[in-house]
RORONU-11794 format. One record per atom (N, C-alpha, C): residue in three letters; x, y, z. Coordinates in steps of 0.02 Angstrom, whole numbers, padded with zeros to 5 digits, always signed. Layout:
BEGIN
ALAXYZ ...
end
This chain:
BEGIN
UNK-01113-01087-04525 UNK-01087-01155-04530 UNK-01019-01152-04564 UNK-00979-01177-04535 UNK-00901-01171-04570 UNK-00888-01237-04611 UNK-00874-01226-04667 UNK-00847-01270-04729 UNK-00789-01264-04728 UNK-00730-01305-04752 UNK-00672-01300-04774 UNK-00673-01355-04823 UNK-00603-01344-04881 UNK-00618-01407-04904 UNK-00537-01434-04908 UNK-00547-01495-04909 UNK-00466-01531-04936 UNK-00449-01519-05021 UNK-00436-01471-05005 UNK-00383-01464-05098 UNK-00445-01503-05143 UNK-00461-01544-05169 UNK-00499-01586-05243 UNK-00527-01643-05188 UNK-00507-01661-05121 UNK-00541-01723-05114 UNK-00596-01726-05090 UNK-00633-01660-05039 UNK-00722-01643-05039 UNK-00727-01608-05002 UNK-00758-01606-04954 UNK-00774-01545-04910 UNK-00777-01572-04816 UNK-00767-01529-04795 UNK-00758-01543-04723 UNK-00808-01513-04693 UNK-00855-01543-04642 UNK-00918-01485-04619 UNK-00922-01525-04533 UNK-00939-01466-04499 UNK-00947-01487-04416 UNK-01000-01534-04420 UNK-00965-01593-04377 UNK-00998-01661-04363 UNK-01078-01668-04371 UNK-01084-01704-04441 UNK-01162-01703-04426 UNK-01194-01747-04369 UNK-01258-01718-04365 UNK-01308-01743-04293 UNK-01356-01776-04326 UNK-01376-01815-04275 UNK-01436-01860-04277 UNK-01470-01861-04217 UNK-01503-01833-04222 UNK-01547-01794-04158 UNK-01601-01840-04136 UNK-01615-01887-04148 UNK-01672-01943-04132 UNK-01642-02011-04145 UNK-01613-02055-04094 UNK-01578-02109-04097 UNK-01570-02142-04030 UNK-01572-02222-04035 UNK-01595-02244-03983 UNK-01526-02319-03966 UNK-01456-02285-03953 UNK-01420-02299-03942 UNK-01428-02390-03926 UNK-01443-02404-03872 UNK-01472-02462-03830 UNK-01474-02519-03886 UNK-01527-02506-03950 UNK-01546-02554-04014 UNK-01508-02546-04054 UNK-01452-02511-04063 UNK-01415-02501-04117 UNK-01341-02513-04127 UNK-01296-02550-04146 UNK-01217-02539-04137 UNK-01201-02470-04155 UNK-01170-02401-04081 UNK-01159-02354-04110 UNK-01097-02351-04132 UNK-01054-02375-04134 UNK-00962-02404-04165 UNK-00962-02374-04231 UNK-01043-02402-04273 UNK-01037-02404-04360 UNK-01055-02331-04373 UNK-01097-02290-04324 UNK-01093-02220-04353 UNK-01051-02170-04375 UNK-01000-02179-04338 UNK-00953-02114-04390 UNK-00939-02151-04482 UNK-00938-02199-04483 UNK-00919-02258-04538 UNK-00980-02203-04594 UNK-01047-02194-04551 UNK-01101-02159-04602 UNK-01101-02107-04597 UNK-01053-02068-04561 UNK-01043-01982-04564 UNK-01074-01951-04509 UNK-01104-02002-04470 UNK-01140-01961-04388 UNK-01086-01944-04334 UNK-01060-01907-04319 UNK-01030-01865-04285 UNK-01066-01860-04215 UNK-01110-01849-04194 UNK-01151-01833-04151 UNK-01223-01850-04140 UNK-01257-01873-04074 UNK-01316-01878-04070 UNK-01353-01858-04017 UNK-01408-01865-04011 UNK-01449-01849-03959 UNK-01510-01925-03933 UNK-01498-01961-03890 UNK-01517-02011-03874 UNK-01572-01990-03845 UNK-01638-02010-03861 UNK-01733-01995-03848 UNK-01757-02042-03811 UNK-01702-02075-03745 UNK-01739-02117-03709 UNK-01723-02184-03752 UNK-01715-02222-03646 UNK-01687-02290-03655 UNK-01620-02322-03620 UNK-01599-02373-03607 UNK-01530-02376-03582 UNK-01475-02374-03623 UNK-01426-02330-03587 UNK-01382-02337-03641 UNK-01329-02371-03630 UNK-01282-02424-03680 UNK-01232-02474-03652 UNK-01189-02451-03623 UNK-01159-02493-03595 UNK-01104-02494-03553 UNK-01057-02450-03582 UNK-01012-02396-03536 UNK-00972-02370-03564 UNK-00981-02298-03614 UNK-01037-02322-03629 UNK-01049-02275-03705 UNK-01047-02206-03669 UNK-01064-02173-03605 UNK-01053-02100-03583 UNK-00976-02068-03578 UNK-00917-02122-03577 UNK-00852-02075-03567 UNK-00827-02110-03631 UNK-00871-02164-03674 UNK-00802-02191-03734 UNK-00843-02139-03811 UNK-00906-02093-03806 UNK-00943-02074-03853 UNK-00950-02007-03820 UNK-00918-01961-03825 UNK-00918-01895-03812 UNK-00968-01849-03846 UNK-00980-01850-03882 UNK-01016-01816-03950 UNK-01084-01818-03942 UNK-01112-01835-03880 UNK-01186-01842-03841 UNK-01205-01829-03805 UNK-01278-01810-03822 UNK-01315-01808-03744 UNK-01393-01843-03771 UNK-01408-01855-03695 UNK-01464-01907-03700 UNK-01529-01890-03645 UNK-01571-01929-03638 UNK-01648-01909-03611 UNK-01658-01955-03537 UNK-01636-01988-03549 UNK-01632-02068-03503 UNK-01679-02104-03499 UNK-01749-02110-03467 UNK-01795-02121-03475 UNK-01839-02078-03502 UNK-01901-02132-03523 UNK-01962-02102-03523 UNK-02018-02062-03478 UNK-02017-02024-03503 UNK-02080-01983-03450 UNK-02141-02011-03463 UNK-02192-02035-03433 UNK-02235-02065-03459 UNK-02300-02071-03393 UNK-02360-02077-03437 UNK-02396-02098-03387 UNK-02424-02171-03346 UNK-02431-02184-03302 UNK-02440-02252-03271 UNK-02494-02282-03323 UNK-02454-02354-03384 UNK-02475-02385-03433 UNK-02467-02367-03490 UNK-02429-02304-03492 UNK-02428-02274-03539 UNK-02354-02283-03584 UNK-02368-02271-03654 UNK-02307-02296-03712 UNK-02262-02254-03668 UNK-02185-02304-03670 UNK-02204-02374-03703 UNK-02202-02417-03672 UNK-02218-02409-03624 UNK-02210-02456-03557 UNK-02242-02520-03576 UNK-02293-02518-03601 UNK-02331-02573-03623 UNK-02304-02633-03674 UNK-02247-02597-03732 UNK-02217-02636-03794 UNK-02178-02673-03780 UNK-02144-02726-03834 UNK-02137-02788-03848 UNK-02030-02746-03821 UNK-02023-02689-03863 UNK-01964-02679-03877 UNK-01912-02642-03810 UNK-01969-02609-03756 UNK-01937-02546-03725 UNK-01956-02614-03630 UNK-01898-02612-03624 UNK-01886-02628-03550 UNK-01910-02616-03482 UNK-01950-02608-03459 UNK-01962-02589-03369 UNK-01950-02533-03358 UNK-01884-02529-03361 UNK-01842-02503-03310 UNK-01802-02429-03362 UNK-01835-02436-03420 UNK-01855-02358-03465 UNK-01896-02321-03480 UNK-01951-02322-03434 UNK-01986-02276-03414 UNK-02009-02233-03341 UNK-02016-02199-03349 UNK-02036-02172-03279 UNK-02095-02134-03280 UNK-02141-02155-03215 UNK-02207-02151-03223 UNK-02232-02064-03202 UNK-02262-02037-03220 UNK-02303-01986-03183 UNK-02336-01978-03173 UNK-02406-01993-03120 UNK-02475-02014-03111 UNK-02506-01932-03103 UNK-02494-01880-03045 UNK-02493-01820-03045 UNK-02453-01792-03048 UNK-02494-01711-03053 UNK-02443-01651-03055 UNK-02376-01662-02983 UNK-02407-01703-02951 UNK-02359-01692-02877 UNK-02284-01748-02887 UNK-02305-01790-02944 UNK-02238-01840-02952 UNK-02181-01795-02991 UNK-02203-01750-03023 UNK-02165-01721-03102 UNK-02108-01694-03067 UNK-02089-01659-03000 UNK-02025-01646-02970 UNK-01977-01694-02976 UNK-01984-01739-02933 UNK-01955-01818-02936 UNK-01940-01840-02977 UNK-01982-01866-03036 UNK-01982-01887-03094 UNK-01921-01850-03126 UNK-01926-01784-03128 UNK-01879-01745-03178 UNK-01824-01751-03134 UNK-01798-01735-03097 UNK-01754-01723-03046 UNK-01699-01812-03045 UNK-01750-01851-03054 UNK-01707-01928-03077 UNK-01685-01942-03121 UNK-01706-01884-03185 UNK-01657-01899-03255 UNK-01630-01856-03260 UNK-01600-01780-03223 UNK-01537-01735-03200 UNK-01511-01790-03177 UNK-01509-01812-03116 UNK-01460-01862-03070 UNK-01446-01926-03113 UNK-01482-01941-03167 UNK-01445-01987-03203 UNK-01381-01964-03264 UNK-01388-01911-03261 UNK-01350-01857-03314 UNK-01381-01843-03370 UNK-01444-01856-03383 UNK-01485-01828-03436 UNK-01480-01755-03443 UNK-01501-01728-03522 UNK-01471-01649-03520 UNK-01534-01637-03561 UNK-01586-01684-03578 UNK-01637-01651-03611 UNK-01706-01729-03583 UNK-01765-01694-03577 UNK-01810-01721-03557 UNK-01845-01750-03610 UNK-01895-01806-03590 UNK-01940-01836-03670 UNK-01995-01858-03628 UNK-02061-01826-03663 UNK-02117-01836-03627 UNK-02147-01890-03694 UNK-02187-01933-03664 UNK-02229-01967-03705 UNK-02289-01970-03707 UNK-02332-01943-03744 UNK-02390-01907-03771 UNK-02434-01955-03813 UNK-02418-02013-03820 UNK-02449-02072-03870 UNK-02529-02095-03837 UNK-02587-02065-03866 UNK-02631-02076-03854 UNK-02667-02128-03888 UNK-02645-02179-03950 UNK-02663-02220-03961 UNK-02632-02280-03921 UNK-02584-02278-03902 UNK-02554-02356-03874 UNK-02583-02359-03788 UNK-02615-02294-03764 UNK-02611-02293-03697 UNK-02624-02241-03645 UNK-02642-02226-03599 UNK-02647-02167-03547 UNK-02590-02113-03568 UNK-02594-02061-03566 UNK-02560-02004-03565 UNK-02549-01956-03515 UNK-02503-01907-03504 UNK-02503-01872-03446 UNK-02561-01810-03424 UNK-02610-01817-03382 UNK-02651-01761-03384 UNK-02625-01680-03422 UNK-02666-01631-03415 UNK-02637-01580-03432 UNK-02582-01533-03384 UNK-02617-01555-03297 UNK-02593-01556-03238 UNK-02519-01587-03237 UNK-02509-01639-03251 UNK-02462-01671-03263 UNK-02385-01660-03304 UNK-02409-01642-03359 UNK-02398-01610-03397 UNK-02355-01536-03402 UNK-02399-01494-03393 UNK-02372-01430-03343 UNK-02320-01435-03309 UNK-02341-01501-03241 UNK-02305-01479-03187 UNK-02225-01527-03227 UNK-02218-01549-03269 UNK-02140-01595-03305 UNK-02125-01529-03326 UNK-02163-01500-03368 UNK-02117-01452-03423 UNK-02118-01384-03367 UNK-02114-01350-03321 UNK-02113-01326-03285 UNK-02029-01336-03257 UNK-02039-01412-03224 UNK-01991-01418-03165 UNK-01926-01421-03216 UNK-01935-01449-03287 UNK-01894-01453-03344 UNK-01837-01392-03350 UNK-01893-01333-03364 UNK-01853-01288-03391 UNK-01815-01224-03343 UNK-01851-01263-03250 UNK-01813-01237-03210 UNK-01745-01263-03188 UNK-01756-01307-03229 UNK-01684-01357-03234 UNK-01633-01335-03273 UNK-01687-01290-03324 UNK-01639-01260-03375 UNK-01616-01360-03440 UNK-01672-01386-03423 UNK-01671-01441-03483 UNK-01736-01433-03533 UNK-01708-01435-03608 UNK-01752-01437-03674 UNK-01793-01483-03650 UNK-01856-01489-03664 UNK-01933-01546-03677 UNK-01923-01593-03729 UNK-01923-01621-03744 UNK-01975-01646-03817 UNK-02000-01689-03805 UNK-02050-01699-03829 UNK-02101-01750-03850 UNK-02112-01779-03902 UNK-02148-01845-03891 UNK-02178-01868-03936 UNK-02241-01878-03935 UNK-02276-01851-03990 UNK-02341-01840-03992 UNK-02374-01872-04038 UNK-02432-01925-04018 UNK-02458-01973-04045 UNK-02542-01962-04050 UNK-02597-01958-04088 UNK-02645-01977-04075 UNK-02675-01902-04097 UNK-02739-01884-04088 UNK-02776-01852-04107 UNK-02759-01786-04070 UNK-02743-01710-04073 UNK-02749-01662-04003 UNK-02671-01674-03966 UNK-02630-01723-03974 UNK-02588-01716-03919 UNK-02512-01659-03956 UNK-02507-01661-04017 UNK-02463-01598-04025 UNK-02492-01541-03998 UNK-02569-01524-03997 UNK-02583-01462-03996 UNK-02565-01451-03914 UNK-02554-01491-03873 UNK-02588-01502-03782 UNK-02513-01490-03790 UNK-02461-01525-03803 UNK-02383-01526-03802 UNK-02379-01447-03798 UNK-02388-01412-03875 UNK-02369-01358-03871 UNK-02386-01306-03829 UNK-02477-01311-03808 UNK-02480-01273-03773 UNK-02435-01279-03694 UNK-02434-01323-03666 UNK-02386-01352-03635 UNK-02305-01321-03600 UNK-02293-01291-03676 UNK-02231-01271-03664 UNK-02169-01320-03692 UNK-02187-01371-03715 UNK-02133-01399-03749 UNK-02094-01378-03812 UNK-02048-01376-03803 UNK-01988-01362-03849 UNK-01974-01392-03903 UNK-01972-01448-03918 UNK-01968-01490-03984 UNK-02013-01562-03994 UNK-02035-01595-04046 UNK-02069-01636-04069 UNK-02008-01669-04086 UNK-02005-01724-04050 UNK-01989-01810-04082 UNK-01976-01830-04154 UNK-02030-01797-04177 UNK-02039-01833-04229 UNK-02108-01775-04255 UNK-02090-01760-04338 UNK-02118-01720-04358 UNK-02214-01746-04324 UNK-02256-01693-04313 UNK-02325-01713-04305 UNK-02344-01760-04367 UNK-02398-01838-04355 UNK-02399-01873-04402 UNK-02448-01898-04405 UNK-02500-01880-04342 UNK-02564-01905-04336 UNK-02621-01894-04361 UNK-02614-01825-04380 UNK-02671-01768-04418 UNK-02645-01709-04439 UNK-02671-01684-04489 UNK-02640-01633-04523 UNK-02645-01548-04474 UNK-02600-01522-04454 UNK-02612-01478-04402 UNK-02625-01422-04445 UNK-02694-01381-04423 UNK-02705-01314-04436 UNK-02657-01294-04474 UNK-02677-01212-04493 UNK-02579-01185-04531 UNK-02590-01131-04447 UNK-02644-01109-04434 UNK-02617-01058-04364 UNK-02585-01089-04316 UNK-02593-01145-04319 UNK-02570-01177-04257 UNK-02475-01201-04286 UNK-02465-01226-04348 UNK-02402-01217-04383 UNK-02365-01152-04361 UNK-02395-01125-04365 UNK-02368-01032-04403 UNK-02351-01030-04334 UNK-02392-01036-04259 UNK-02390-01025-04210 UNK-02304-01067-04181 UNK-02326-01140-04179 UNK-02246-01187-04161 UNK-02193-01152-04206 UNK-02192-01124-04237 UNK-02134-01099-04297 UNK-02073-01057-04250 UNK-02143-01022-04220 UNK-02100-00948-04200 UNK-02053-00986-04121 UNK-02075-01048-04100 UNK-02019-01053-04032 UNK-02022-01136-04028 UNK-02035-01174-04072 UNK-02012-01248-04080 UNK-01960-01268-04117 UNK-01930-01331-04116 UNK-01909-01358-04153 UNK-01925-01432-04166 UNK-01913-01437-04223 UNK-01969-01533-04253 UNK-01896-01561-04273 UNK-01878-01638-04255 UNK-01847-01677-04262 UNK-01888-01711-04334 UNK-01861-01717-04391 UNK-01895-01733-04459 UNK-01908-01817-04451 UNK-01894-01852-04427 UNK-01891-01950-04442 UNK-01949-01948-04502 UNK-01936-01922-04570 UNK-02020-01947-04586 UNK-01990-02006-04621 UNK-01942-02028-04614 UNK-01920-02093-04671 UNK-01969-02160-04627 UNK-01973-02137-04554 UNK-01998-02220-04520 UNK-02067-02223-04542 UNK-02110-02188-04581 UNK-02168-02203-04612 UNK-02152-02241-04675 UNK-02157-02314-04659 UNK-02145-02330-04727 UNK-02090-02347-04729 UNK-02034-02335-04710 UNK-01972-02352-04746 UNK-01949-02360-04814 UNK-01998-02300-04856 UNK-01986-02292-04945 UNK-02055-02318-04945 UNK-02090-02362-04919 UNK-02143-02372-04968 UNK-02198-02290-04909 UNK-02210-02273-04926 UNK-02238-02198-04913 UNK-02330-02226-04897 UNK-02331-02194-04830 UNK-02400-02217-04805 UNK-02440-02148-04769 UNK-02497-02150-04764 UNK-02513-02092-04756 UNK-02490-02041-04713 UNK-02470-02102-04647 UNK-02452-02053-04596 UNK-02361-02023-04613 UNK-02339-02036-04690 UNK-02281-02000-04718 UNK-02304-01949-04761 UNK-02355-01955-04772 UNK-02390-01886-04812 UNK-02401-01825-04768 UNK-02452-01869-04722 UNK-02470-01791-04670 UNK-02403-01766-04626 UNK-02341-01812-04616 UNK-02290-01764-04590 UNK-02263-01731-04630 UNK-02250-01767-04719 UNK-02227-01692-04736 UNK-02263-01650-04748 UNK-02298-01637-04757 UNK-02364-01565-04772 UNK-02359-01539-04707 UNK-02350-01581-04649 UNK-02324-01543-04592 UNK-02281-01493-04603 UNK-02214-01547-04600 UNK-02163-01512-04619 UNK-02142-01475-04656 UNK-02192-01483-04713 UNK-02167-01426-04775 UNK-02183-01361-04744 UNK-02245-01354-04723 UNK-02294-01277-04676 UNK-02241-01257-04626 UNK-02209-01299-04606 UNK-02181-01288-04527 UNK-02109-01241-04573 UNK-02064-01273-04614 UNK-02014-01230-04619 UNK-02046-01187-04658 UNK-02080-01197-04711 UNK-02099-01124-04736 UNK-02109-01058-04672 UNK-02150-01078-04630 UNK-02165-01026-04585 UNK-02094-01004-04535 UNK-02019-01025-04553 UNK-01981-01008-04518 UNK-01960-01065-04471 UNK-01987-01114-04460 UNK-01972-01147-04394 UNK-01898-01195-04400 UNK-01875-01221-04368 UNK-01825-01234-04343 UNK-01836-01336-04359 UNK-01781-01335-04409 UNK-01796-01415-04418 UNK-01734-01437-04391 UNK-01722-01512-04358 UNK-01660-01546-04363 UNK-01649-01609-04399 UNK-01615-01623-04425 UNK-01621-01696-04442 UNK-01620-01763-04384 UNK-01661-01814-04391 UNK-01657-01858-04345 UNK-01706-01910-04374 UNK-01677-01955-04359 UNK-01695-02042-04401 UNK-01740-02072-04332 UNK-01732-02095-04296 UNK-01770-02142-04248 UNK-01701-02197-04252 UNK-01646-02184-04252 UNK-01606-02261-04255 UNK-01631-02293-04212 UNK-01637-02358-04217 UNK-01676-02424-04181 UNK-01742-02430-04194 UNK-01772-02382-04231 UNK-01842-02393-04235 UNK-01845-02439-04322 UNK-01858-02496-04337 UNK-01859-02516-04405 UNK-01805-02523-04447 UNK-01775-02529-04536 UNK-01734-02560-04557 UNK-01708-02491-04571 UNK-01677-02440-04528 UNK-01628-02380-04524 UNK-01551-02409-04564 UNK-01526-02376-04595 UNK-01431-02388-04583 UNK-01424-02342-04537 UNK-01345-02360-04522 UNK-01322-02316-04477 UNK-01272-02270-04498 UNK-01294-02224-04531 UNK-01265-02169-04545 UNK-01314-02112-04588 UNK-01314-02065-04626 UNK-01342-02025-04651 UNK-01385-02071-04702 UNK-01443-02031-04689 UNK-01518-02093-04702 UNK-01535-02085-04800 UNK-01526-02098-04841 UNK-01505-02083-04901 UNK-01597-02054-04929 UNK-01669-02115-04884 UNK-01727-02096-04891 UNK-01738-02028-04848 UNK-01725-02036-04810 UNK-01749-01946-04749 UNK-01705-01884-04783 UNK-01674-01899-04838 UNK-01630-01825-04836 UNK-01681-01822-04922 UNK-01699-01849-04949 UNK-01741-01868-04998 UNK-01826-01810-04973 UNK-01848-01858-04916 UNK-01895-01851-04902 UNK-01913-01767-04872 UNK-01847-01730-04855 UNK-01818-01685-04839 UNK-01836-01622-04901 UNK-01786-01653-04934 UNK-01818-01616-04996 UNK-01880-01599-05040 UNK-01918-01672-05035 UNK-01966-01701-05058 UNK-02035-01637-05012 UNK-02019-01599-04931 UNK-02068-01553-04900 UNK-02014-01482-04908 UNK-01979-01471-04956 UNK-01959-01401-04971 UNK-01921-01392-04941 UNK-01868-01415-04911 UNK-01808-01400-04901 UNK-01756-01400-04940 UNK-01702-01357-04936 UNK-01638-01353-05001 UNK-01597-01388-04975 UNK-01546-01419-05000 UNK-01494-01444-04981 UNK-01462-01407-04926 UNK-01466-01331-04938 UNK-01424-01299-04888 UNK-01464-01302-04818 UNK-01521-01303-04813 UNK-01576-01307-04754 UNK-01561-01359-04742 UNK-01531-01424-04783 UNK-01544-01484-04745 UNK-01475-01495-04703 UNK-01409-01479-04724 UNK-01345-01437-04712 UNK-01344-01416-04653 UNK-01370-01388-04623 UNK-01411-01333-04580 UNK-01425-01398-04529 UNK-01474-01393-04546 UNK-01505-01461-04504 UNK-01464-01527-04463 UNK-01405-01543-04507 UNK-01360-01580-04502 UNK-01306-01549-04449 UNK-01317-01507-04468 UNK-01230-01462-04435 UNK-01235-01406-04375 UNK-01308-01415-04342 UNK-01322-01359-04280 UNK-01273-01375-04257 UNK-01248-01324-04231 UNK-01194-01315-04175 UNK-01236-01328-04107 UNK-01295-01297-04084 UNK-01324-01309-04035 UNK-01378-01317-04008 UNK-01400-01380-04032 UNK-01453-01421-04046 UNK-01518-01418-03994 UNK-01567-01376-03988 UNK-01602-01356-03918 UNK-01567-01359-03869 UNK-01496-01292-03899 UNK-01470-01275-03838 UNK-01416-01313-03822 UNK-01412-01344-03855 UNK-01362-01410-03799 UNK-01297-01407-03825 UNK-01245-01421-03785 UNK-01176-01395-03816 UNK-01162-01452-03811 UNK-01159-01521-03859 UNK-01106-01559-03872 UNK-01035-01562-03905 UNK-00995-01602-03861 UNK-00933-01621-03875 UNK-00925-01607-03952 UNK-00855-01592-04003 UNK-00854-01610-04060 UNK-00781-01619-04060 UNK-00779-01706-04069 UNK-00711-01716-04063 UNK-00700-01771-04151 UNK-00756-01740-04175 UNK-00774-01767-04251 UNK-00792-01714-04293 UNK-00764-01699-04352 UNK-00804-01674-04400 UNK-00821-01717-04466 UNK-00866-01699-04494 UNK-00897-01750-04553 UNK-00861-01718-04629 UNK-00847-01789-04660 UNK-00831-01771-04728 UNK-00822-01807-04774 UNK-00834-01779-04837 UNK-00884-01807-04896 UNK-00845-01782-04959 UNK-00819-01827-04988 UNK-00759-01837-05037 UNK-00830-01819-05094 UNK-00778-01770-05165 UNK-00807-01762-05204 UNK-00814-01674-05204 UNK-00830-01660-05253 UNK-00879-01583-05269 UNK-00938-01599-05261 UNK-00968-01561-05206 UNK-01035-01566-05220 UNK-01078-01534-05285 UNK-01138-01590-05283 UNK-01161-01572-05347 UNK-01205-01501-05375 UNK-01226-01484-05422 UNK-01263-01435-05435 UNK-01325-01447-05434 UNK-01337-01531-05442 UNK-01421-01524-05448 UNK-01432-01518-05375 UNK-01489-01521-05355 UNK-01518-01542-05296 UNK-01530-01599-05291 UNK-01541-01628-05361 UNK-01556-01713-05384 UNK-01521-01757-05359 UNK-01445-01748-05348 UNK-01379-01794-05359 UNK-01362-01771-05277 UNK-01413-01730-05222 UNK-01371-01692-05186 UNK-01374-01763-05125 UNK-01421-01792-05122 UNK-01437-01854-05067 UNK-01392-01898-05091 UNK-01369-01934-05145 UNK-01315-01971-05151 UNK-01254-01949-05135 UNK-01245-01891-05157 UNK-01189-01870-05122 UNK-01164-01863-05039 UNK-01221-01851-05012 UNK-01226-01847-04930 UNK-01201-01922-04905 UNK-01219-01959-04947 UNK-01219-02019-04910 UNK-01159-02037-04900 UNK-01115-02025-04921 UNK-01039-02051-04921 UNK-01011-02009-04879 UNK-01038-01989-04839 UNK-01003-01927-04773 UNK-00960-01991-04729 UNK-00928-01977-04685 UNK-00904-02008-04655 UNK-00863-01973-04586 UNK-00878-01985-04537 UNK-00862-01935-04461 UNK-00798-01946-04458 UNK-00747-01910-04456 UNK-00676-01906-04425 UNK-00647-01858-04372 UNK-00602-01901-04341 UNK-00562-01856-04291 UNK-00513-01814-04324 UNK-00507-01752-04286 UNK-00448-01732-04292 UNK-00384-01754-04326 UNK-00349-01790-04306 UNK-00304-01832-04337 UNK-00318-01872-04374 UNK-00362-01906-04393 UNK-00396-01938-04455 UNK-00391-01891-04505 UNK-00421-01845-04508 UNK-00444-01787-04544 UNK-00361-01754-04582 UNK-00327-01753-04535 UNK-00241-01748-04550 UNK-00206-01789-04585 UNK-00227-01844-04549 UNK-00207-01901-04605 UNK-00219-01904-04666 UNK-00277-01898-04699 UNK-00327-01881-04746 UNK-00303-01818-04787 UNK-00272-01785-04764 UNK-00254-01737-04788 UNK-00201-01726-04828 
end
């Protein structure tokens, strides 16, 4: 990860990411304002314009989902953002319509409490046609068994740290060695901490201990988020054993399951950073995404 700094005024670091964000519900204008540089959109429409005026992205397009299945059913997600997969024989099609929409990474939805899910058949045949596409998976995995079905599966990254039940440690130890988990544990709760924010971090704490591959990612649009670096999730971060520098890390992949986004922003955060680890989330928060010439200016 390359640091530089401006003489006394703070440090300069490649555009942080927010790897779970749902463009469509959110004004994305105010993110660089909070130091997001870059994202990865998990399904949904995205506004007008936003593909040639927001470079710094890539996105899922729709939902993969099964006929009734989340979130087709909810109050918040539209018609016409999901796409159904009844069998193994739709999953060509299906995938093949969010390439042709310019999607660069796939999102299966796995939510077995709100609704039908994709057989195992089903299943297979998405993450299959996926990665002959040469496009990352992820999912979101909801309900009792469906991280474990994901992984066996072949999917590539979790949505959203596992939050339903506390997963085995073999089965941890196992996702470690070729997953990656998108952290959102701040949307449990939003600070007030509920169980299903306990069992993701004990997730998450097992998961990086064992090596695995974390990114940072909020759910923007999901609940009372800001829009910029989440001051509770980099907290909560720490709070399952991560160091500041892991969380750093997390922030600043260059190539986020693979994916080579634009960087026509880098992030930066006035000040010395601190020594505690204590003082290190307040400090994050004042990041702020700049261009090139901003950054000059600034200088």
């Amino acid at each position: 990860m390359s640091i530089h700094f401006l003489h006394d005024r703070g440090a300069v670091y490649p555009g942080f990411l927010d790897a779970h964000v749902h463009l469509t519900l959110i004004d994305p204008r105010r993110l660089p304002g909070g130091g997001i540089a870059r994202v990865l959109d998990l399904g949904g429409s995205l506004p007008d314009g936003l593909r040639t005026s927001m470079p710094d992205l890539a996105y899922a397009h729709q939902f993969v989902t099964a006929p009734g299945g989340y979130p087709s059913r909810t109050g918040w997600a539209e018609p016409g953002w999901s796409c159904t997969v009844a069998t193994a024989a739709d999953a060509a099609s299906a995938v093949d319509l969010q390439v042709a929409a310019g999607a660069s990474v796939l999102k299966v939805m796995l939510n077995s409490v709100a609704g039908p899910v994709l057989s195992t058949e089903a299943l297979a045949a998405v993450v299959d046609r996926a990665h002959a596409l040469r496009l990352p998976v992820v999912a979101h995995t909801e309900g009792a068994g469906q991280a474990d079905r994901a992984f066996a599966a072949g999917v590539d990254a979790f949505a959203h740290t596992p939050f339903s039940e506390r997963l085995a440690d073999d089965l941890v130890t196992a996702m470690a060695t070729r997953m990656t988990w998108i952290s959102t544990l701040d949307i449990h709760g939003w600070g007030s901490h509920t169980l299903a924010f306990e069992i993701a971090s004990d997730n998450l704490r097992r998961f990086h201990a064992a090596g695995g591959m974390v990114l940072y990612g909020t759910d923007l649009g999901n609940g009372p988020l800001n829009l910029g670096v989440n001051h509770r999730e980099i907290v909560a971060l720490l709070g399952a054993g991560l160091t500041p520098d892991d969380i750093l890390a997390a922030l600043c992949s260059p190539t986020p399951l693979g994916l080579v986004l634009s960087d026509t922003r880098v992030t930066f955060i006035p000040g010395e950073r601190p020594h505690d680890p204590g003082d290190f989330a307040g400090w994050l928060i004042a990041a702020r995404a700049l261009t090139r010439p901003e950054l000059e200016v600034l200088a």
